[in-house]
C-alpha positions in Angstrom: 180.5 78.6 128.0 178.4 79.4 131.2 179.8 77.2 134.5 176.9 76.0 136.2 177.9 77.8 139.3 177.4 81.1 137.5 173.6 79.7 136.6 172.0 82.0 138.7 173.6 85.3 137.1 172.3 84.3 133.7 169.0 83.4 135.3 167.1 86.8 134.6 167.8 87.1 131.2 166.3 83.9 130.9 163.0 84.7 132.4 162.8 88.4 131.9 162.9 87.1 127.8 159.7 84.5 128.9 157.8 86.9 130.9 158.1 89.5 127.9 156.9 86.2 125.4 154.0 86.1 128.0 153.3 90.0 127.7 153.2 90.3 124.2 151.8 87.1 122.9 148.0 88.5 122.4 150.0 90.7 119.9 151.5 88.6 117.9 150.7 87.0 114.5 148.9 83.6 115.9 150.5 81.6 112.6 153.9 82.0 111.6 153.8 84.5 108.2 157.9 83.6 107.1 157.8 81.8 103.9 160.3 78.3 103.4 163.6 78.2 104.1 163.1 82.4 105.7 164.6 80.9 109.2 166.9 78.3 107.4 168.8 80.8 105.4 169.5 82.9 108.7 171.1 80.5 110.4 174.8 80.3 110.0 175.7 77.2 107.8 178.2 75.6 110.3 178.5 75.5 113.9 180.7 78.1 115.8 184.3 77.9 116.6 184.2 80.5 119.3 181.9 80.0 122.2 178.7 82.8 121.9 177.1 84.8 124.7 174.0 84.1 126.0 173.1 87.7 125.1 173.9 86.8 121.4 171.6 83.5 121.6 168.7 85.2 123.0 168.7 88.7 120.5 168.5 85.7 117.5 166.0 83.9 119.3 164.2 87.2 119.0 165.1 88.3 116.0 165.3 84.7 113.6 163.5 82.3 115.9 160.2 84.2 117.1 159.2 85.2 113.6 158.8 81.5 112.6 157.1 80.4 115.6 153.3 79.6 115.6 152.4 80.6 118.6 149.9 77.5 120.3 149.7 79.3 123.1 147.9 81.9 121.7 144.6 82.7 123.0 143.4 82.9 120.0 144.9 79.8 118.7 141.7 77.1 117.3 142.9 75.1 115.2 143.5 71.5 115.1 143.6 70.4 119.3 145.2 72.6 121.1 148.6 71.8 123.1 147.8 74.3 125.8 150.6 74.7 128.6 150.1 76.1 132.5 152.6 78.3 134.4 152.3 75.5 137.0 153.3 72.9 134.2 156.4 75.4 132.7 158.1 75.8 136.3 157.9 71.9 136.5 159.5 71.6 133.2 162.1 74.0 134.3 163.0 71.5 137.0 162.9 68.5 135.2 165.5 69.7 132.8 167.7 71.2 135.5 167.8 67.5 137.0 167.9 66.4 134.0 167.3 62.5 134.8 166.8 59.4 132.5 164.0 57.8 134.4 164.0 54.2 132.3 164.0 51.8 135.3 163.1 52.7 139.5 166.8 52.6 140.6 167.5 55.4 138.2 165.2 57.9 140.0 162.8 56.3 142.5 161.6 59.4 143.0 160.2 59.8 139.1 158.6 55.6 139.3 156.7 56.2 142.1 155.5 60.1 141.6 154.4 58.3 138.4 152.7 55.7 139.6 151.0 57.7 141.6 149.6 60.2 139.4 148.3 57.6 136.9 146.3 56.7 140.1 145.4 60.3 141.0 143.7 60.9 137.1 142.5 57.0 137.5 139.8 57.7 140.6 139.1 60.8 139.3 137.8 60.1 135.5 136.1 56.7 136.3 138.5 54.2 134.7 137.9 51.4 136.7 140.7 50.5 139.5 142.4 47.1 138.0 143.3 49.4 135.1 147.2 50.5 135.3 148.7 53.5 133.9 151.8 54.6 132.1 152.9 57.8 130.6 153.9 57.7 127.3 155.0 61.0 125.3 152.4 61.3 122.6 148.9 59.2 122.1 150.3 57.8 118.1 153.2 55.9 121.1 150.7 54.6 123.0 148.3 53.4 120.6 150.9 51.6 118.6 151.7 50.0 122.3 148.1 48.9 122.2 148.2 47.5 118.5 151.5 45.9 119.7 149.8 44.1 122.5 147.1 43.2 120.8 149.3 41.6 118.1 151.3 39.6 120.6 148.2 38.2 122.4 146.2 37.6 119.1 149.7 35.5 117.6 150.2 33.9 121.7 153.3 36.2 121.6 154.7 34.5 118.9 154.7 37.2 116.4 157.9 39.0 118.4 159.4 35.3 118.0 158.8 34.8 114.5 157.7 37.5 112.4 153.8 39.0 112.1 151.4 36.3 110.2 149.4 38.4 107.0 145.8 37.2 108.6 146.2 39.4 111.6 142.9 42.8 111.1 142.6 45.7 112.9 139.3 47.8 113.0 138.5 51.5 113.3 136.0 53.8 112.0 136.5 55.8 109.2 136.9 59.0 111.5 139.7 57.4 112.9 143.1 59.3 113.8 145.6 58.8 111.2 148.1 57.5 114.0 146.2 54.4 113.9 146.8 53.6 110.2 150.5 54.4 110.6 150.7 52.2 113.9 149.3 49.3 112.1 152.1 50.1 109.5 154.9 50.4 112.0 153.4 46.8 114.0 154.0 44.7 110.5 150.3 44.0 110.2 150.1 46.2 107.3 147.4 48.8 105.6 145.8 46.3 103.9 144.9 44.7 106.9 143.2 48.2 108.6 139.9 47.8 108.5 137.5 51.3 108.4 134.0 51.2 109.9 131.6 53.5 108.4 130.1 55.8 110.7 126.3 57.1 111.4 124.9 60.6 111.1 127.1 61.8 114.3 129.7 60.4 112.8 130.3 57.5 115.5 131.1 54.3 114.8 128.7 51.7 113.4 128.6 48.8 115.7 126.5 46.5 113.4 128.9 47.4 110.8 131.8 46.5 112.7 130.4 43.0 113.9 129.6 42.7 110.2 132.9 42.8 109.0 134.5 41.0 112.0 132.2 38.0 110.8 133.2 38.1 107.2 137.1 38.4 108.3 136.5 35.0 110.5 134.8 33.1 107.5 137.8 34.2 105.2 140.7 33.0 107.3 141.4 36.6 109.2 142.2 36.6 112.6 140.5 39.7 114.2 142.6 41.3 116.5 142.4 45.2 117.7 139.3 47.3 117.9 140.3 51.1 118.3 137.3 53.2 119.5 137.9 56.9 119.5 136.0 59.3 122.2 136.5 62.1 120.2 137.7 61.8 116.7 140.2 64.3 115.4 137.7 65.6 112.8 134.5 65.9 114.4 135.1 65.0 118.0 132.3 62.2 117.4 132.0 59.4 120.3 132.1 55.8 119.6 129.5 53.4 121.2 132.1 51.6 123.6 129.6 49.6 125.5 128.5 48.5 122.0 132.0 47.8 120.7 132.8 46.2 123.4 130.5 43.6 123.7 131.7 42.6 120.0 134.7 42.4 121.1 134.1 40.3 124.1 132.0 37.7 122.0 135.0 37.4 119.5 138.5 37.8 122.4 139.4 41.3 120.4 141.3 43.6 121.7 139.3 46.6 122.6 141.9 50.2 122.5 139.9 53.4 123.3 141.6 56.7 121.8 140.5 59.6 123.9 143.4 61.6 122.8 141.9 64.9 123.1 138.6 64.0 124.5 139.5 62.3 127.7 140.7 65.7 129.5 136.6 66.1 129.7 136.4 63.1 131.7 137.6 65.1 135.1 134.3 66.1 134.6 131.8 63.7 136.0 128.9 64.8 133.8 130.9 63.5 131.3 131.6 59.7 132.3 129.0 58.9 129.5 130.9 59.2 126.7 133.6 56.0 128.2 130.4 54.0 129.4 131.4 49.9 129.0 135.0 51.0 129.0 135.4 48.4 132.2 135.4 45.4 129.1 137.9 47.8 127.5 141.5 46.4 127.4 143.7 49.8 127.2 142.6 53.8 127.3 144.4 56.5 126.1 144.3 60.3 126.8 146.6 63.5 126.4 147.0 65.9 129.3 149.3 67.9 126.7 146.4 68.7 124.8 143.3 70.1 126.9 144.5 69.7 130.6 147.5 72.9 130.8 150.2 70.3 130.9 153.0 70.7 128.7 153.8 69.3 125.5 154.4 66.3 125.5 152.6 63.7 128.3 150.4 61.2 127.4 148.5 59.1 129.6 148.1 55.3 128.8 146.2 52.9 131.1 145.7 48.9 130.4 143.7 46.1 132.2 146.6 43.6 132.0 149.7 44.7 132.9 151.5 41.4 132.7 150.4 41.0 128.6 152.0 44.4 128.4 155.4 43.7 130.0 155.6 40.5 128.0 155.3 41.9 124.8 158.0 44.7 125.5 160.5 43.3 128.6 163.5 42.8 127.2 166.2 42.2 130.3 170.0 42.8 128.9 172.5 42.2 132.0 173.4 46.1 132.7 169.6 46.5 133.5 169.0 43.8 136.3 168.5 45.3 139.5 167.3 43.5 143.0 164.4 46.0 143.2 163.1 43.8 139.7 159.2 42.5 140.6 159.1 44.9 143.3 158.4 48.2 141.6 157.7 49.3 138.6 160.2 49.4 135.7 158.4 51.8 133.4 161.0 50.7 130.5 159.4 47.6 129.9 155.7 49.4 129.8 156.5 51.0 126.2 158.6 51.7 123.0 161.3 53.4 124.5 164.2 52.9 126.9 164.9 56.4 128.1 162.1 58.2 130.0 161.8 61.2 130.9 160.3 62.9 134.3 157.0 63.6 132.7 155.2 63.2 136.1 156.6 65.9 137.6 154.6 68.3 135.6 151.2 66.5 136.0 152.0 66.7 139.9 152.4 70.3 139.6 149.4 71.0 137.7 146.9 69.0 139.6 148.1 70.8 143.2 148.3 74.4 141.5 145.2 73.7 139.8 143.5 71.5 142.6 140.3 69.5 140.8 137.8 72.0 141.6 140.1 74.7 139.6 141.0 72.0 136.6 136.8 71.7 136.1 136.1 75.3 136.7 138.5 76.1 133.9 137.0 73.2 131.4 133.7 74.6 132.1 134.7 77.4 131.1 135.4 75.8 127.9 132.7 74.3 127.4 130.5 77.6 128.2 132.6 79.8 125.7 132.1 77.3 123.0 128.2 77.4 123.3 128.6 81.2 123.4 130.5 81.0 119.8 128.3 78.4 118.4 125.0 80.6 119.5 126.6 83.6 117.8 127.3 81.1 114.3 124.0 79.9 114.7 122.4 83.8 114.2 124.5 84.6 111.4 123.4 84.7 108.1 126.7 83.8 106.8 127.8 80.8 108.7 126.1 78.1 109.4 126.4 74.7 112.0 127.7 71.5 110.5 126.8 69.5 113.6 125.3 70.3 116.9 128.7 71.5 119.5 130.0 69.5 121.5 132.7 69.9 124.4 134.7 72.9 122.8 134.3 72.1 119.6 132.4 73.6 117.0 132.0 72.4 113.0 131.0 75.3 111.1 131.2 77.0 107.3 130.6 79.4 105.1 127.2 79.9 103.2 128.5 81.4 100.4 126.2 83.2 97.7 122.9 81.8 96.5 123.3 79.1 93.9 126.7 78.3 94.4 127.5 74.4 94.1 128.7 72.6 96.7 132.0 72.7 94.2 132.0 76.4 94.4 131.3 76.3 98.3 134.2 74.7 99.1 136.3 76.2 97.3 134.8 79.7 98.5 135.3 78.1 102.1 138.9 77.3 101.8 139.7 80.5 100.6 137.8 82.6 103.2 139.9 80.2 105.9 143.5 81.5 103.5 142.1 85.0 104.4 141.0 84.3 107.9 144.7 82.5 109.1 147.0 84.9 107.0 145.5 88.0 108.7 147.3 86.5 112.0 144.4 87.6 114.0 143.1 84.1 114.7 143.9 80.4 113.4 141.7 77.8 112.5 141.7 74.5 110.5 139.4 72.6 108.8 138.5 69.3 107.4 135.9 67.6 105.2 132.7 66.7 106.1 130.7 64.3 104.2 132.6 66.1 101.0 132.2 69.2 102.3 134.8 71.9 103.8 134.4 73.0 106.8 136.1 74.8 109.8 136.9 73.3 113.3 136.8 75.5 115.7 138.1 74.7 119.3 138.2 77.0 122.3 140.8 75.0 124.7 143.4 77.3 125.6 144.3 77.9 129.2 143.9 81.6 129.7 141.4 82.1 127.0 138.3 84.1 127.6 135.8 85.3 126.4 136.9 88.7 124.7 139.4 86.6 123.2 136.0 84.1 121.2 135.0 88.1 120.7 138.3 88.6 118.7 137.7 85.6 116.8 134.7 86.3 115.9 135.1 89.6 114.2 138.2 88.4 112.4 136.0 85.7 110.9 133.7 88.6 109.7 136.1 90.8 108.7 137.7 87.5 106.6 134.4 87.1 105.1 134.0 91.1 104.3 137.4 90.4 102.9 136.4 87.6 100.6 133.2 89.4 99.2 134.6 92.5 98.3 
């Protein structure tokens, strides 16, 4: 066992294994290649008697661990969103676990309220949510959205569904692009699946607003109660942008509950060319974004702003003796603005990034994002084996294979999905996919920190070599 006064001794080990991580990372397998239950079986099947050395730790973290990592920080990592990092945001990380504080309520780290508060503020000016919005940080965006179904529920029911169980009448609406966090927070809130509600969506896949109205009307005449609207800038599929001024004047005319799910999206906002895509989001009730995802702040931090705070703390203030305090209505008890009761010191990182970074530095590097992308779409778009699935947007590209002449759309999927097999267990690159209007296709998102562009180069030719691969 290492006494903490001996920390600094150890210290180098430490780093000197992170910094070699850092060195060789281009040069490992982007996706894990160990087969289930590889890292299981290497791992002793009880714990030790005997304390171990820190040496010993770290050769089978290098050894048993590394082999069954996927490497997200890879620059070559596309697939899904990415969950890019910052050295800014690590060495924050390293001190927040050093402290090591519970940050539930102000008097248990003033420090960690108010950096908090403050920061919420800081992203608040600078992506154009209006000012009587207040934020939160929550850990992922599936928290904070069931906090906004939650809410919702609680003013739909005049908070009496925490009193005396959820009513079967309550609906929630999305589109069919939705996030599947939204189906399993509509679960967890009691409302039930049933009660979900999918809007179709138009040729960009956004959600229909006419559609929407449509089925808010026949949910009234049937004894629903219409409760929660979740518009998504950026769906997980296609990134597609719903029409929030749209929505929201629906929701306005009927007192829904208007949640906007920017998960991944919203980093794009710190760009003010951008500010369109969240245009009416002043008659929005609550707005949620991930800085874990696209703005180089560790995994996890997600970033949750509402109109009215007080309809928030009455749905989830629950005051037990132990946590009374004579600061109480002066500050803010970030417990009661959420599921849990324990907090961590999530602002700490955002404070790091944002002065390492400065603004200027956070939109140069999204730019470059958003350039490299339209350099890999232009290079799909001239290929005679790929082709665009939608026009690119942010930095994200929908792409697939063309396949041979006459093939069925059948035969074109399955030729797609196993050109991606090829692709991924090369190691080269990782990409996922997801259906399209039936079809198969690949999403490809340039997001990570240090990525450039002899890194959408690499990508490139391992998607051609994948495809020499297939055909041969």
């Amino acid at each position: 066992m290492i006494d903490r006064k001996d920390f600094k001794k150890h210290v180098p080990q430490v780093i000197d294994w992170i910094q070699n991580y850092f060195d060789q990372l281009e040069d490992l397998p982007v996706k894990s290649k160990v087969q289930p239950k590889d890292i299981y079986k290497q791992i002793p099947d009880s714990m030790p008697i005997q304390a171990e050395s820190l040496e010993d730790m770290l050769k089978d973290l290098e050894e048993i661990i590394l082999p069954g990592i996927t490497h997200w920080q890879h620059p070559n990592f596309h697939a899904y969103f990415p969950a890019n990092s910052s050295v800014e945001s690590l060495y924050a990380e390293f001190i927040t676990s050093a402290i090591g504080a519970q940050c539930m309520i102000w008097d248990t780290s003033p420090a960690a309220a108010e950096l908090e508060e403050r920061m919420m503020e800081w992203l608040r000016q600078t992506m154009g949510i209006p000012a009587n919005f207040e934020g939160v940080i929550q850990d992922t965006a599936s928290t904070a959205s069931l906090v906004a179904i939650l809410t919702a529920r609680e003013v739909a029911t005049d908070f009496q569904s925490n009193e005396e169980g959820v009513p079967n009448n309550l609906r929630i609406y999305c589109s069919s692009e939705t996030h599947s966090s939204i189906e399993k927070g509509v679960v967890i809130a009691g409302i039930g699946r049933k009660n979900l509600k999918k809007i179709s969506v138009d040729e960009k896949m956004a959600m229909v607003p006419a559609e929407l109205e449509k089925q808010i009307l026949e949910d009234i005449q049937t004894g629903y109660k219409p409760t929660c609207v979740i518009a998504a800038t950026g769906t997980t599929g296609t990134v597609a942008v719903d029409p929030i001024k749209d929505i929201a004047a629906i929701c306005k005319k009927y007192e829904v509950w208007l949640h906007v799910d920017a998960a991944y999206a919203g980093s794009a906002l710190l760009l003010p060319e951008y500010h369109w895509m969240i245009e009416g989001i002043e008659d929005a009730d609550s707005f949620v974004f991930n800085p874990h995802k696209w703005l180089f702040t560790n995994f996890d931090c997600t970033v949750y702003f509402v109109k009215d705070v007080e309809v928030l703390l009455k749905t989830f203030e629950i005051l037990p003796e132990y946590l009374k305090t004579r600061t109480r209505g002066l500050v803010n008890d970030y417990r009661d603005w959420g599921v849990p009761l324990g907090r961590r010191f999530r602002a700490l990182k955002l404070w790091f990034m944002m002065r390492g970074f400065g603004l200027e530095g956070i939109q140069e590097r999204l730019r470059s994002h958003l350039s490299l992308n339209q350099y890999f779409a232009e290079e799909i778009r001239k290929s005679n084996s790929f082709e665009l699935m939608l026009e690119p947007f942010l930095n994200f590209t929908c792409f697939r294979y063309t396949g041979q002449p006459g093939m069925s759309e059948k035969e074109l999927n399955e030729a797609n999905e196993k050109l991606l097999d090829i692709l991924n267990s090369q190691g080269k690159v990782f990409v996922s996919h997801t259906k399209l209007k039936g079809a198969y296709v690949y999403r490809m998102v340039i997001g990570q920190t240090y990525i450039n562009q002899s890194h959408v180069d690499r990508s490139l030719e391992a998607l051609y070599e994948a495809k020499s691969l297939y055909e041969a």
